[in-house]
SEZALUM-819319 format. One record per residue (C-alpha): residue number from 0; residue in three letters; z, x, y. Coordinates in steps of 0.02 Angstrom, whole numbers, plus 50000, padded with zeros to 5 digits. Each point is the difference from the previous one (the first is absolute). Layout:
residues N
 num residuo    c3    c1    c2
 NUM     ALA     Z     X     Y
...
This chain:
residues 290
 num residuo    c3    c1    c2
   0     UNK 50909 49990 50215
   1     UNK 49852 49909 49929
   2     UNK 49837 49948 50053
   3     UNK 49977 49802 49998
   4     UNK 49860 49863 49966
   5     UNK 50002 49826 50072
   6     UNK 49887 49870 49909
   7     UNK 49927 49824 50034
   8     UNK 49860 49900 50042
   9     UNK 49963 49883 50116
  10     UNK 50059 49819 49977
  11     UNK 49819 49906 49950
  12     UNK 49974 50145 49865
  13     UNK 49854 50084 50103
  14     UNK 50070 50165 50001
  15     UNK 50135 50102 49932
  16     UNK 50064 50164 50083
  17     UNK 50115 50156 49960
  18     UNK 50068 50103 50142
  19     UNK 50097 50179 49955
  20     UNK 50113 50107 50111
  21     UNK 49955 50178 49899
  22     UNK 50081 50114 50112
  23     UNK 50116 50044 49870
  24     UNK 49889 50026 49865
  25     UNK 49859 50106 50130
  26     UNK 50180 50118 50024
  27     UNK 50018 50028 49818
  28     UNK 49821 50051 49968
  29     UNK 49995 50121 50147
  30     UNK 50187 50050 49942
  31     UNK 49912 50047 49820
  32     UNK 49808 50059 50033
  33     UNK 50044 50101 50168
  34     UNK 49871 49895 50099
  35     UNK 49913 50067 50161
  36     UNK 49966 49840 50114
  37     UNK 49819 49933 49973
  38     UNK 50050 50041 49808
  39     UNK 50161 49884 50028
  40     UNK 49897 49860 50066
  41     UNK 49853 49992 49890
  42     UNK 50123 50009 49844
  43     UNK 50117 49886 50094
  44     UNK 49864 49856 50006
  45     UNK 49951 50004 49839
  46     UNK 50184 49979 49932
  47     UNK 50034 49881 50110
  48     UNK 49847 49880 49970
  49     UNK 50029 50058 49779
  50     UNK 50205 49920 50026
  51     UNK 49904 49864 50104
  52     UNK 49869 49967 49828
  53     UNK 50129 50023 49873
  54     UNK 50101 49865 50048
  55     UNK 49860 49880 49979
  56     UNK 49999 50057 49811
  57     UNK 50058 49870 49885
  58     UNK 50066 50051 49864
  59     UNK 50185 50138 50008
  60     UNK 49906 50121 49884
  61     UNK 49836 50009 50110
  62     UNK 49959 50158 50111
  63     UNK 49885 50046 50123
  64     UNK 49910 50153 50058
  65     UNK 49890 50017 50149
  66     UNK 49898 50164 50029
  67     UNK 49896 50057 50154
  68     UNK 49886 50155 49912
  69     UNK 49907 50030 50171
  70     UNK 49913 50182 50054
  71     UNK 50128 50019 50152
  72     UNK 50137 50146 50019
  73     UNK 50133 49915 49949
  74     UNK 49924 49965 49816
  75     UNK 50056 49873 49870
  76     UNK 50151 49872 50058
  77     UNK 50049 49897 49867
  78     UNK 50144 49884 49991
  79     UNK 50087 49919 49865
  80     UNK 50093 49832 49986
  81     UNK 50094 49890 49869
  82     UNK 50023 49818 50018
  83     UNK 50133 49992 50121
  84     UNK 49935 50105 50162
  85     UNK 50067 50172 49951
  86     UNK 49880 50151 50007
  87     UNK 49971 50185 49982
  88     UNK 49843 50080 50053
  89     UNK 49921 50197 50058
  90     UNK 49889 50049 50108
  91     UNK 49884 50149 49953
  92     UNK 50011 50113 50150
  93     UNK 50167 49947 50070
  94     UNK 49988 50147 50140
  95     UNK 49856 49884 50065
  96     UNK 50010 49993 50201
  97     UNK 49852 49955 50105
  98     UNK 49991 49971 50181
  99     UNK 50027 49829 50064
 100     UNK 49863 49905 50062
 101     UNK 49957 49943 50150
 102     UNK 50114 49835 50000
 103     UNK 50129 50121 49961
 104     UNK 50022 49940 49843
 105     UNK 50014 50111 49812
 106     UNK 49833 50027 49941
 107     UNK 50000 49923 49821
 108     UNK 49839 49956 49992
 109     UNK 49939 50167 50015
 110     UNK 50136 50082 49887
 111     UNK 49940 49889 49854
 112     UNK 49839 49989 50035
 113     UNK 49841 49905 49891
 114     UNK 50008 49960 49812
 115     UNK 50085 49870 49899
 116     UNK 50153 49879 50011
 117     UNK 50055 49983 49829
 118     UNK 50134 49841 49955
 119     UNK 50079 50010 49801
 120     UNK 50100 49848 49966
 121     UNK 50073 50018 49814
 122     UNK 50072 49829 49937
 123     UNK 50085 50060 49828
 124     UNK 49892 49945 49857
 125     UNK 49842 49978 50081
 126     UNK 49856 50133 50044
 127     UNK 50033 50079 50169
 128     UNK 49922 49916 50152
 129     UNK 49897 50128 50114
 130     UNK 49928 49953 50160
 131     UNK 49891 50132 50094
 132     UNK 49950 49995 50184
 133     UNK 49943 50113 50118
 134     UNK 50083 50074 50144
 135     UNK 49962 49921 50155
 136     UNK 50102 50062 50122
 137     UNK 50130 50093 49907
 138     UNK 50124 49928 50131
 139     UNK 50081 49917 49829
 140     UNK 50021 49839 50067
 141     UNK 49820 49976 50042
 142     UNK 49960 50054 49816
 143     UNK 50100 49889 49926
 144     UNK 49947 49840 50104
 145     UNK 49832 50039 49938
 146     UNK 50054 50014 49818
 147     UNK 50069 49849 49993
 148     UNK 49832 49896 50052
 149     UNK 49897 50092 49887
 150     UNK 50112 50048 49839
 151     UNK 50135 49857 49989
 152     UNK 49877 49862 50144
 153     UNK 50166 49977 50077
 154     UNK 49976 50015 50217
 155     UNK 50152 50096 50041
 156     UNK 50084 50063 50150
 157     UNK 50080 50183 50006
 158     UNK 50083 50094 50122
 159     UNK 50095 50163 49959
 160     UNK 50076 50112 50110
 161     UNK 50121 50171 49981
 162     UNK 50052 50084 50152
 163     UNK 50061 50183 49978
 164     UNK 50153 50063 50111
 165     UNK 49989 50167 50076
 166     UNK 50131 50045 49868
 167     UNK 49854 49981 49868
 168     UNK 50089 49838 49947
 169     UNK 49932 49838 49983
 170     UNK 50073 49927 50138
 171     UNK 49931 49831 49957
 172     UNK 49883 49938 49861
 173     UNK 49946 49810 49945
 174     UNK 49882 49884 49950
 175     UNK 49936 49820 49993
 176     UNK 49870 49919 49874
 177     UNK 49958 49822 50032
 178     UNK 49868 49921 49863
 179     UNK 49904 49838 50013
 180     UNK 50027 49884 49854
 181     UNK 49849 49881 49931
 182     UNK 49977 49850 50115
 183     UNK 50065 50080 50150
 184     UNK 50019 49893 50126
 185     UNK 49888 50042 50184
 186     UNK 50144 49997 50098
 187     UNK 50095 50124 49914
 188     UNK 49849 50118 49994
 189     UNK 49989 49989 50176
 190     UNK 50160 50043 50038
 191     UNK 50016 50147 49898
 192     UNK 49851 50066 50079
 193     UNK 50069 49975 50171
 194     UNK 50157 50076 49944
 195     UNK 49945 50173 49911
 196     UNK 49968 50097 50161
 197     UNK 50203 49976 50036
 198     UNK 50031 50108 49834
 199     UNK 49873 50111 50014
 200     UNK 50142 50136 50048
 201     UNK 50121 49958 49877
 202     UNK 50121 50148 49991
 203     UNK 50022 49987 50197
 204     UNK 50043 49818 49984
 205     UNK 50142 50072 49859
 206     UNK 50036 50159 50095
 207     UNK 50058 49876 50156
 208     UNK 50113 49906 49866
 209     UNK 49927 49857 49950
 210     UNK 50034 49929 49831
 211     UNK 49896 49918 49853
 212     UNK 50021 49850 50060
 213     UNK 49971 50001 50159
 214     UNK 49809 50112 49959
 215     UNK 49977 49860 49891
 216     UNK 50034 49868 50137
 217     UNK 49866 50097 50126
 218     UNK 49859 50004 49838
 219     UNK 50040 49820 49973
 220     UNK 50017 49943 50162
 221     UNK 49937 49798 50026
 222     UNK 50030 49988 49811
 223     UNK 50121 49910 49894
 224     UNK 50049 50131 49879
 225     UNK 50143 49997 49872
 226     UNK 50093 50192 49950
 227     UNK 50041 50012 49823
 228     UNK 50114 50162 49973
 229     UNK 50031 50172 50065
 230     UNK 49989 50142 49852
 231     UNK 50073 50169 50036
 232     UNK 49888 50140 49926
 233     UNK 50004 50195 50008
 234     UNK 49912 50143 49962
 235     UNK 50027 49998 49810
 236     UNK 49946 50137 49885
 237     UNK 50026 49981 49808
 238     UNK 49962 50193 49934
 239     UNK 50103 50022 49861
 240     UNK 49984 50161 49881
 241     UNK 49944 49892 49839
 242     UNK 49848 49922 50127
 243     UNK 49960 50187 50017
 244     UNK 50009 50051 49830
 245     UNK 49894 49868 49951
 246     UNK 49856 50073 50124
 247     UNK 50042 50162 49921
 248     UNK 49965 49937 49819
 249     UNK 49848 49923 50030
 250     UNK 49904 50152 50027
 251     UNK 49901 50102 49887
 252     UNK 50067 50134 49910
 253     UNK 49913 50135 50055
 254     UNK 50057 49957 50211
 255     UNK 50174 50001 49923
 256     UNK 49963 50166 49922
 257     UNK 49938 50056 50153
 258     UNK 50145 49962 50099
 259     UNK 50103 50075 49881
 260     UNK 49905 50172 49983
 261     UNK 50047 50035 50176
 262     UNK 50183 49936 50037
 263     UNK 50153 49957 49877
 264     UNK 50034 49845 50096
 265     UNK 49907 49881 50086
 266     UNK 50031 49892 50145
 267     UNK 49909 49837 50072
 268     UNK 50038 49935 50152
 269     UNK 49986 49806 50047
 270     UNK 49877 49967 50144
 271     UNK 50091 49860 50064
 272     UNK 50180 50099 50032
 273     UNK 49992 50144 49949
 274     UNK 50118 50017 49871
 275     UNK 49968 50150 49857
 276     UNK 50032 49978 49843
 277     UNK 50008 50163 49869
 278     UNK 49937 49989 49815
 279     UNK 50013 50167 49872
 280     UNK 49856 50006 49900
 281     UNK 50131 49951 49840
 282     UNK 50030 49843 50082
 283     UNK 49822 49948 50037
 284     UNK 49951 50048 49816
 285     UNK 50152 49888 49939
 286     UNK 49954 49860 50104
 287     UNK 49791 50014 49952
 288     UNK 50090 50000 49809
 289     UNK 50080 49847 50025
């Protein structure tokens, strides 16, 4: 079962919008990376609001990476996306589990902690876009809102939510991005604004079965909005053995005679699944050859 996007914007052009049920996608990362809960929802959030951003890309050969590098316990989470929605991410302490806060609520904030929010966009042929922020929150959606104004000047709205199950599951996960479009027209703003408190707990409005459509209707409500599509997306990872190879062969030759000096075969190990993959020391000579 896949994950799905629903995309439009609002009838006078003002604003466009992207809403994701990533329940499925939340499951196959904690499936993969063995996530405790506050671990679950801080990676959760960030590949949910990364499938959100790469479907705004433009062009089918695009991707996307978005990377929180704060000083927090759970470490680096970093989440990847091509043009269509689908991601793969880690987290760098997936045994992360703080105690909730007072709300009740997963403390994300404190698991990632203070640092930088780093955004990669690479568009094929051109030089990589990279937009830096700090942390403000490191809530995720907060950090995000606030990239936006000051990297891309676009006023955003973001609300993410994962809710863990006592199971360790993600029992619900989602996301909504609304974005302001030059010209914006007052009444629209207005409305939005009075809106965004009714999402603020997104993954309880999906957890009580509410579709993308109808958490679009309650972001948009008193405005005439138009939907354009629903994408299904999943947790996609695209390891392969030659992509591994190819990180073999670019390093020196003296860390490849190093890792030869002590074992007969090698074996890497893709961050975002897990998969191994073996290589003899014949075969990475061959391939450096070649």
């Amino acid at each position: 079962m896949s994950s799905k996007i629903t995309r439009g914007m609002t009838s006078d052009g003002s604003a466009r919008f992207f809403v994701i049920n990533s329940t499925e996608m939340v499951n196959e990362a904690v499936r993969l990376h063995h996530t405790m809960p506050t671990a679950t929802a801080a990676l959760g959030r960030v590949l949910t609001v990364t499938s959100l951003m790469g479907s705004m890309l433009k062009n089918k050969g695009d991707s996307l990476t978005v990377q929180f590098r704060g000083d927090g316990p759970v470490g680096t989470v970093l989440a990847v996306s091509d043009y269509y929605g689908n991601v793969k991410g880690y987290v760098g302490n997936p045994s992360c589990d703080l105690p909730l806060k007072a709300n009740g609520k997963l403390d994300v904030g404190g698991a990632i902690g203070a640092g930088g929010l780093y955004v990669l966009k690479d568009e094929g042929e051109k030089e990589p876009y990279t937009g830096i922020s700090p942390i403000v929150t490191g809530e995720v959606a907060e950090d995000l809102t606030h990239y936006f104004a000051i990297s891309e000047q676009t006023p955003t709205l973001c609300s993410l939510g994962v809710l863990v199950d006592t199971d360790l599951s993600c029992k619900a996960a989602g996301g909504v991005i609304v974005q302001l479009l030059p010209f914006a027209e007052d009444g629209v703003i207005d409305a939005l604004e009075k809106n965004a408190p009714k999402i603020t707990n997104i993954s309880r409005l999906f957890d009580a079965g509410l579709s993308n459509e109808e958490i679009a209707a309650i972001a948009l409500e008193g405005i005439e909005y138009d939907l354009f599509d629903e994408i299904e997306v999943d947790y996609h990872c695209d390891c392969s053995k030659e992509r591994m190879a190819r990180g073999i062969c670019s390093l020196p030759e003296k860390d490849i005679d190093e890792l030869f000096e002590k074992e007969k075969n090698i074996e890497t190990v893709c961050h975002f699944c897990g998969k191994t993959y073996g290589f003899s020391e014949e075969e990475v000579r061959g391939l450096r050859k070649n």
